[in-house]
C-alpha positions as CSV (number, residue, x, y, z in Angstrom):
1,X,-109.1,-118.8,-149.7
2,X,-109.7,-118.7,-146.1
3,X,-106.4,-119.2,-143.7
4,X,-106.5,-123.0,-142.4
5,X,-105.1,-124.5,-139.6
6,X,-104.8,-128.3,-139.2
7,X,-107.1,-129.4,-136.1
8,X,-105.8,-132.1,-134.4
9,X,-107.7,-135.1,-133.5
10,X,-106.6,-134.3,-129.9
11,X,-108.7,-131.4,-130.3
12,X,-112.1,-132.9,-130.1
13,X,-114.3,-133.9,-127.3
14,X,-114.4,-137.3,-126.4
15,X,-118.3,-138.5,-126.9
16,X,-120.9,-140.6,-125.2
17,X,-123.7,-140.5,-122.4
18,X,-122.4,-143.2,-119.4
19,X,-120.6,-142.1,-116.2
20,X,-117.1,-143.6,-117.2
21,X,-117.7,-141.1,-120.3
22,X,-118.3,-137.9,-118.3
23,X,-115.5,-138.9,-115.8
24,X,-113.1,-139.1,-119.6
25,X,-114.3,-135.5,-121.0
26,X,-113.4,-134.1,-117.5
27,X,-110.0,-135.6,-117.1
28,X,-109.3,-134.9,-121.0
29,X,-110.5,-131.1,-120.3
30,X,-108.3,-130.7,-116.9
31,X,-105.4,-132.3,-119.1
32,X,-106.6,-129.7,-122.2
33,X,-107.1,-126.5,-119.8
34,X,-105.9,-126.9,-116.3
35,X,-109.1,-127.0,-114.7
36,X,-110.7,-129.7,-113.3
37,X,-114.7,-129.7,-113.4
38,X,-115.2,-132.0,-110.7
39,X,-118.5,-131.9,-109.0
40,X,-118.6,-128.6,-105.9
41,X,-121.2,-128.8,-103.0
42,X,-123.6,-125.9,-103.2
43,X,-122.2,-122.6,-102.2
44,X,-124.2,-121.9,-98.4
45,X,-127.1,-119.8,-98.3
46,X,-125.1,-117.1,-96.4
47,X,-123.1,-116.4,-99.5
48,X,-126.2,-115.7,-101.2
49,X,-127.3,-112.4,-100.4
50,X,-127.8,-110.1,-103.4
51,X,-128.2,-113.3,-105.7
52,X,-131.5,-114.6,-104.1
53,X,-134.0,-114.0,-101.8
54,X,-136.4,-116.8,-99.9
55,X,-134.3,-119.3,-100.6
56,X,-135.1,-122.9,-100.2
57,X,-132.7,-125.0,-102.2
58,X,-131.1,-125.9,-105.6
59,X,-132.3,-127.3,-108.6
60,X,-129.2,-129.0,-110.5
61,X,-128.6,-128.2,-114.4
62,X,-126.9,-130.7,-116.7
63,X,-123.1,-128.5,-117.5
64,X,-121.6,-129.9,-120.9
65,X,-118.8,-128.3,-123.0
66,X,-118.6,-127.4,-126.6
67,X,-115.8,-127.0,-128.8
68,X,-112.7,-126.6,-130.1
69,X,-114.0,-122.9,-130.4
70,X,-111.0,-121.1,-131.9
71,X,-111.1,-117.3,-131.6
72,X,-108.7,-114.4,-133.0
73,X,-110.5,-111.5,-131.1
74,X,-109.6,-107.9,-130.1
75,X,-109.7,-109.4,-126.3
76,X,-110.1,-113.3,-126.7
77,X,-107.2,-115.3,-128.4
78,X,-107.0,-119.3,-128.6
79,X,-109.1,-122.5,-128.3
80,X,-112.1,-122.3,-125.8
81,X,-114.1,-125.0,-124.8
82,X,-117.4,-123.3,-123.9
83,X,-119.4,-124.3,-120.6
84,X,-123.0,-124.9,-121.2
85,X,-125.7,-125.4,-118.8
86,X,-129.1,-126.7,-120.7
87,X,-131.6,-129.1,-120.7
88,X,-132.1,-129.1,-124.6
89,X,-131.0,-132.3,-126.7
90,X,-128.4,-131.6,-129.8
91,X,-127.3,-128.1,-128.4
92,X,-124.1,-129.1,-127.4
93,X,-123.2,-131.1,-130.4
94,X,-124.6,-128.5,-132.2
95,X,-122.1,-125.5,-131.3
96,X,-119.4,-128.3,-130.9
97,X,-120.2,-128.9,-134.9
98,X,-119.9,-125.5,-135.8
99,X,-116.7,-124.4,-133.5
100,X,-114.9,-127.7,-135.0
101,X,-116.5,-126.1,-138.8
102,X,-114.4,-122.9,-138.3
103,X,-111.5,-124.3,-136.6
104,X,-110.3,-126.1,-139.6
105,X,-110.5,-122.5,-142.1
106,X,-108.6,-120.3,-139.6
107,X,-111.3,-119.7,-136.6
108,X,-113.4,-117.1,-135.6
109,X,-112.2,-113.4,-135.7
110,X,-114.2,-111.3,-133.3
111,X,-114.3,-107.5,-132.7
112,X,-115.4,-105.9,-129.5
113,X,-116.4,-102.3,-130.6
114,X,-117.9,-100.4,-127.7
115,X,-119.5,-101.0,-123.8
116,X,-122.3,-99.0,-122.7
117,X,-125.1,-99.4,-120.5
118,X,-127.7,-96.5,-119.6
119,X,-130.6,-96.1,-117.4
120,X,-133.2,-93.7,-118.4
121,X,-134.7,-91.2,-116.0
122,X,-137.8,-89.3,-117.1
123,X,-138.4,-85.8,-115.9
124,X,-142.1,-84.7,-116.4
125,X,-143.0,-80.4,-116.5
126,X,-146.1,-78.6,-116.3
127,X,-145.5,-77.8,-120.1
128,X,-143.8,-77.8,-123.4
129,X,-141.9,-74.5,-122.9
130,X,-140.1,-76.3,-119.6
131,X,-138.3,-78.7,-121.6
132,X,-135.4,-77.2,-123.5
133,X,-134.3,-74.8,-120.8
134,X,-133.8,-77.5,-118.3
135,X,-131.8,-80.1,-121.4
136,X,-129.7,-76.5,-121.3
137,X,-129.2,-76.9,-117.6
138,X,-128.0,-80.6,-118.0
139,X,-125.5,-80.1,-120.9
140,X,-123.9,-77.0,-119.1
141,X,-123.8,-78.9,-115.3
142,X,-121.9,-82.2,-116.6
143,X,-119.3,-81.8,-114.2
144,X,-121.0,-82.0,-111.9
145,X,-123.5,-84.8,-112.6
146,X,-120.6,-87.0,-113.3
147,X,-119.3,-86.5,-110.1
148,X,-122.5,-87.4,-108.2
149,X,-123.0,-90.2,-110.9
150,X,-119.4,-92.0,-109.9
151,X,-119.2,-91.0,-106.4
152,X,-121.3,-94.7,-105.9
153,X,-119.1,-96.9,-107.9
154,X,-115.3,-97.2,-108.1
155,X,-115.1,-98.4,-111.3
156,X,-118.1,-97.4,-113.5
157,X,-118.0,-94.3,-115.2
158,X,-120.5,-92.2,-117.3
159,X,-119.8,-92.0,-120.7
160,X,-122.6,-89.4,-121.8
161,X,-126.0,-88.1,-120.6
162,X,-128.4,-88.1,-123.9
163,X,-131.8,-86.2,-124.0
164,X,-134.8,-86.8,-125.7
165,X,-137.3,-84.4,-125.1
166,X,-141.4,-86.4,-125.7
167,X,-144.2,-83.5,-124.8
168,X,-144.1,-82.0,-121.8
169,X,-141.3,-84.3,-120.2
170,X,-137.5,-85.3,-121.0
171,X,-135.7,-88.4,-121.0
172,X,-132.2,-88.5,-120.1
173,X,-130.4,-91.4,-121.1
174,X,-127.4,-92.3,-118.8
175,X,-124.8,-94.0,-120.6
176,X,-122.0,-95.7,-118.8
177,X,-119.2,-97.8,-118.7
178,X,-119.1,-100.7,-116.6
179,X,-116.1,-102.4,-116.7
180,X,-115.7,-105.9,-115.6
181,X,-119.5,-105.8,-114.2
182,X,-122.6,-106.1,-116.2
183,X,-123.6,-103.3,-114.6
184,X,-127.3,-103.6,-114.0
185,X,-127.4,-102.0,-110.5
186,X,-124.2,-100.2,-110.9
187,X,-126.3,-97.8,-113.4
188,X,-129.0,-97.9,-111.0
189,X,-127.4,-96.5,-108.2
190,X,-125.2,-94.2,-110.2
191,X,-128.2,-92.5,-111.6
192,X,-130.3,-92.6,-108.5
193,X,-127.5,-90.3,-107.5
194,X,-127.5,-87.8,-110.3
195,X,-131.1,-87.1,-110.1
196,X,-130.5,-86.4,-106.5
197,X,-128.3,-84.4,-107.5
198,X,-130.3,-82.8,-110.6
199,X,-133.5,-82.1,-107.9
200,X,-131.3,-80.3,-105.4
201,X,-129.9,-77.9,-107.6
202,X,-132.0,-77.7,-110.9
203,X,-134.1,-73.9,-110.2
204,X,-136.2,-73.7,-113.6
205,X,-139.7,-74.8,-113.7
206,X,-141.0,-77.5,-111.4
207,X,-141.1,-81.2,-112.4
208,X,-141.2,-85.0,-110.8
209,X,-139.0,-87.8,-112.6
210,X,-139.1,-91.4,-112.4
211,X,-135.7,-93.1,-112.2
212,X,-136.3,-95.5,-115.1
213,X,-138.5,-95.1,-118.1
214,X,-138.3,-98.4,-119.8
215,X,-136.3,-96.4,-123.0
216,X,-133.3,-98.3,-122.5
217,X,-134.9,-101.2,-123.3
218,X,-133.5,-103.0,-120.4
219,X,-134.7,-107.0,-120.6
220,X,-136.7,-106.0,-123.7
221,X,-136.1,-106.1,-127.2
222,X,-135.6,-103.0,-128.7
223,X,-134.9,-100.8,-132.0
224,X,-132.8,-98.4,-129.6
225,X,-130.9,-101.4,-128.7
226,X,-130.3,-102.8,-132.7
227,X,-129.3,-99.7,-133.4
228,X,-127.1,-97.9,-130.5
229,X,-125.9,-101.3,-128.5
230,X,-126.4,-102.1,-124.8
231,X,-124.0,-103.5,-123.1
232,X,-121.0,-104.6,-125.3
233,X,-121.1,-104.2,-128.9
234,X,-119.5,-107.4,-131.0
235,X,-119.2,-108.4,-134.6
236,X,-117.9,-112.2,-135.1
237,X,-117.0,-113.7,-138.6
238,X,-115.8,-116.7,-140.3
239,X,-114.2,-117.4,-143.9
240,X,-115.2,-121.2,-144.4
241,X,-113.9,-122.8,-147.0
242,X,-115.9,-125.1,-149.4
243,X,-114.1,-128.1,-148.3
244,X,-115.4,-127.7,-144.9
245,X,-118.7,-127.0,-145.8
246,X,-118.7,-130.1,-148.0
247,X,-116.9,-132.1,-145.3
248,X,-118.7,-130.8,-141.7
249,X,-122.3,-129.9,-142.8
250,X,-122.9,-131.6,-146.2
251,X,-123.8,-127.8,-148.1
252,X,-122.3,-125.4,-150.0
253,X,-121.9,-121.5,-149.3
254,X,-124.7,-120.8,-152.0
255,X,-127.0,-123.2,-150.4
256,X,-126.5,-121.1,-146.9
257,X,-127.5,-118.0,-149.0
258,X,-130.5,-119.3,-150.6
259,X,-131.9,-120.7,-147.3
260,X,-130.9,-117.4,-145.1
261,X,-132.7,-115.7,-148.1
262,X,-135.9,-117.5,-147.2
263,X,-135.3,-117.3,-143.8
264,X,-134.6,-113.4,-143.8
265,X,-137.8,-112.7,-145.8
266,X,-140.3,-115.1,-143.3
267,X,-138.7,-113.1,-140.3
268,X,-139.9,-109.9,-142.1
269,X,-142.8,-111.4,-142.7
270,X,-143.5,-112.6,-139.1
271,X,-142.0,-109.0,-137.6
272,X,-139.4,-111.2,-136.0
273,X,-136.3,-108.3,-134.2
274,X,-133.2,-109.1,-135.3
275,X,-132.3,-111.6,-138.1
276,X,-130.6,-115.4,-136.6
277,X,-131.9,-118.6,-136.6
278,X,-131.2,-119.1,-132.7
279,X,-129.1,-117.1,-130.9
280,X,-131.2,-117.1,-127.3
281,X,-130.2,-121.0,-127.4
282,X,-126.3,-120.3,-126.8
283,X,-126.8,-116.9,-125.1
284,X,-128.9,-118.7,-122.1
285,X,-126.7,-122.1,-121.9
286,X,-123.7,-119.4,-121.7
287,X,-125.6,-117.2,-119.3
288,X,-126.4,-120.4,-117.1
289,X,-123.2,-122.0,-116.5
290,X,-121.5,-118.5,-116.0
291,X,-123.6,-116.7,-113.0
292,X,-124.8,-114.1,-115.9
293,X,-128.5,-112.6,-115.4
294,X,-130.5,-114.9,-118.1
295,X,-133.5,-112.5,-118.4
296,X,-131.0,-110.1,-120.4
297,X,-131.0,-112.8,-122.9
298,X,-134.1,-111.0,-124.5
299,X,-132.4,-107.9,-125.5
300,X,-129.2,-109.8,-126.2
301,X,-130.5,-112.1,-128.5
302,X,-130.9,-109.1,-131.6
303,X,-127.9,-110.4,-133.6
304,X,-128.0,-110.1,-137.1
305,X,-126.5,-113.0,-139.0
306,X,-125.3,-112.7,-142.7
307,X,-123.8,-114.7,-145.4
308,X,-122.2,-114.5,-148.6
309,X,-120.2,-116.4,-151.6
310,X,-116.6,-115.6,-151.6
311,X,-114.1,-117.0,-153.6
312,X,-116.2,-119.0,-155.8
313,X,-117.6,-121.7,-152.8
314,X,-116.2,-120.3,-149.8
315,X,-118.9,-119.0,-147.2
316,X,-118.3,-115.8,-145.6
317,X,-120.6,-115.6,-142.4
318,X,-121.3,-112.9,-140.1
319,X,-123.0,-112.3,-136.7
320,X,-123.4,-108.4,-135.0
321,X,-124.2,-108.4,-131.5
322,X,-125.5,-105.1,-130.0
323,X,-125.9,-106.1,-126.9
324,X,-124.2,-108.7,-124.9
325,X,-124.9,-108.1,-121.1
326,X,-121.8,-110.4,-119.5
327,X,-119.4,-109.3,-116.2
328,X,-116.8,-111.5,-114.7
329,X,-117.8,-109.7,-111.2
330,X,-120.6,-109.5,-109.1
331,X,-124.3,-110.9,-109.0
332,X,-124.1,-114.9,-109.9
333,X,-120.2,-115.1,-110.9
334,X,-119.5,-115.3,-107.2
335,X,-121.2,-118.6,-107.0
336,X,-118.6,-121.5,-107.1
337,X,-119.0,-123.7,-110.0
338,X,-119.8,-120.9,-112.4
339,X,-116.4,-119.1,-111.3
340,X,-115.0,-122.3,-112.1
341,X,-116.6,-121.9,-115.8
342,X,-115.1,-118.4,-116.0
343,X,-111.7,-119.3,-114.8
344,X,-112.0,-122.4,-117.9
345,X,-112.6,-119.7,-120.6
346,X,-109.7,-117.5,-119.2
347,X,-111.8,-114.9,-117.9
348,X,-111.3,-113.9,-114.7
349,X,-109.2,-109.8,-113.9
350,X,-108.9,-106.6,-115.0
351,X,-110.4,-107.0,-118.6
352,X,-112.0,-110.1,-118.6
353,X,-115.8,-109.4,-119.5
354,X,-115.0,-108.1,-123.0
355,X,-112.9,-111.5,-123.8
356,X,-116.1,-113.3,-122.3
357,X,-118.0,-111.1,-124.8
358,X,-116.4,-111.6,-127.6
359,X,-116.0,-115.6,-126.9
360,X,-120.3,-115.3,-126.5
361,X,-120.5,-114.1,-129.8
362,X,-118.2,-116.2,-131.4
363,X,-120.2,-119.2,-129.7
364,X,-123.2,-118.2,-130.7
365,X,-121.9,-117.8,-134.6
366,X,-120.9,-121.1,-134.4
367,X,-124.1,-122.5,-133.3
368,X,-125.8,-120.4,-136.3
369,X,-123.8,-122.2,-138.5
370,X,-124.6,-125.5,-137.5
371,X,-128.1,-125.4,-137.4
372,X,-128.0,-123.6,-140.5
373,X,-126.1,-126.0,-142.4
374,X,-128.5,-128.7,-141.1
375,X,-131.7,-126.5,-142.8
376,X,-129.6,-126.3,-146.0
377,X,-128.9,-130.0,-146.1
378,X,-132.1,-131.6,-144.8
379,X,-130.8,-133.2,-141.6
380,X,-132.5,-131.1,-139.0
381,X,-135.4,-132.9,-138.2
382,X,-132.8,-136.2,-138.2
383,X,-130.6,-134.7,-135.8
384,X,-133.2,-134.1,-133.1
385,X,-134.5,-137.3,-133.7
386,X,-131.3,-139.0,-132.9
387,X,-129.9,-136.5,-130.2
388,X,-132.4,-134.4,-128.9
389,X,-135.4,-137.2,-128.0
């Protein structure tokens, strides 16, 4: 049987839709987690170089919270109530219903496996012959590379330099890691440098190279991506016991495998990448309310749910992320209220991007479950009928 651990009624959001009941959630919340989600004025257009250019205003986004979301991770530990910004009916219930599903067999265990994130120069030759003598060059001046590579960032560091060689040109993969940063123009930058470097002192045959090739599949979903990870790498599961199948979303674990069944062979069918339901939904609310770049949320939505029947009616359910493209530093966490939203899921220092990682997986498992649970038992349609209209 899965581990359980009483949730308290305290636990769980107070509900409804007037202005007393906001002004309730954010005064339960700041008792719950220290931090107060009172209303900020909009940070001033001189703090907004490198977030925007020709800027002429704001456009506000409703900001709700879901949980309890309770997570036993390799960086994240505790109860999280997760900050959403979105303008789609039953989405915050929705992941509230399946963080308060795991929270009573044990939570959500998460493990953060690996971060890497590459660019991908492409260096064209005359011919065919050019290639492998110059891949020869690269593997023996490393050293060196590296040095030019993280000579532009103090924190960033290159992992590896991979080469695939395509006709008469080879792509070189550069793979870093980007610490508390997502790391988009870190990588730029870093490799700008190491071709500089590679042009100056590389004395083989002639070539041109163009400092990104698309083979990183950077805002694109990819089969590189599903199978080597960009950004972090993040597996989430939950043992849920029978009870609180029976009890939260009126199904049993065998009626989540015979729907994801149907599910999984449709998505073949249709040629869909990656096999959830809908994990763009929790990716972009996540993205929105914490300064993260939402356009990543293509590549990061290739998670690949799965279920099974364990211990004859519990419901073993997992969710592997390859790519997850969060930082706690830089780009749109500087703006105020979404460093407010880090600092209320803990993740703010040295560290902090791969607890928010694993807490954006663990989310988005959560959501999977409830909407699955509502396929299973019929009541999808219902919901959005009552919540989402």
């Amino acid at each position: 049987m899965p581990p359980t651990t009483p949730v308290a009624q305290s636990t769980l959001l107070p509900r409804g839709y007037t202005a007393a009941d906001t002004e309730l959630r954010r005064a339960w919340l700041e008792q719950k987690t220290g931090v107060l989600l009172d209303e900020l004025p909009p940070d001033p257009p001189e703090q907004l170089k490198g977030i925007i250019e020709n800027h002429v205003g704001y456009v506000g986004l409703p900001l709700a919270v879901a949980g309890p979301l309770v997570v036993r991770g390799s960086y994240a530990e505790g109860t999280y109530y997760v900050p959403l910004c979105t303008v789609e009916g039953t989405l915050a219930l929705s992941m509230t219903r399946g963080a308060y599903l795991t929270s009573l067999s044990g939570g959500i265990l998460t493990r953060h496996l690996k971060q890497e994130v590459s660019r991908s120069p492409v260096f064209i030759f005359p011919d065919v012959d050019a290639c492998q003598p110059f891949m020869n060059w690269i593997e023996a001046e490393m050293p060196a590379i590296r040095r030019a590579a993280e000579s532009t960032t103090r924190h960033g560091k290159l992992i590896r330099v991979d080469k695939y060689p395509v006709h008469n040109s080879v792509l070189l993969d550069f793979v870093y890691n980007t610490a508390d940063a997502a790391g988009q123009n870190m990588v730029t930058l870093a490799s700008h440098a190491a071709c500089h470097y590679i042009s100056e002192h590389y004395r083989g045959s002639s070539f041109r190279y163009l400092i990104e090739c698309n083979f990183n599949g950077d805002k694109n979903p990819a089969a590189r991506t599903l199978l080597l990870g960009r950004g972090h790498q993040v597996i989430a599961s939950a043992l849920v016991s029978a009870k609180a199948l029976r009890r939260v979303v009126r199904t049993t674990a065998q009626g989540f495998v015979d729907g994801w069944t149907q599910c999984t062979r449709a998505s073949q069918l249709a040629g869909v990448m990656g096999l959830n339901m809908h994990v763009a939904n929790g990716l972009a609310a996540i993205y929105l309310a914490t300064g993260q770049d939402v356009a990543c949320v293509v590549e990061n939505s290739l998670g690949l749910v799965n279920y099974e029947v364990q211990n004859d009616g519990d419901l073993y359910a997992t969710l592997s992320m390859p790519s997850i493209s969060v930082g706690t530093v830089g780009g749109g966490t500087r703006l105020s209220a979404q460093r407010r939203n880090l600092e209320l899921l803990g993740c703010t220092g040295d560290g902090s991007a791969k607890r928010l990682a694993e807490i954006v997986c663990a989310a988005a498992l959560a959501l999977e479950l409830s909407l699955g649970g509502a396929i299973a038992s019929n009541e999808f349609a219902l919901a959005h009928v009552k919540y989402g209209r």
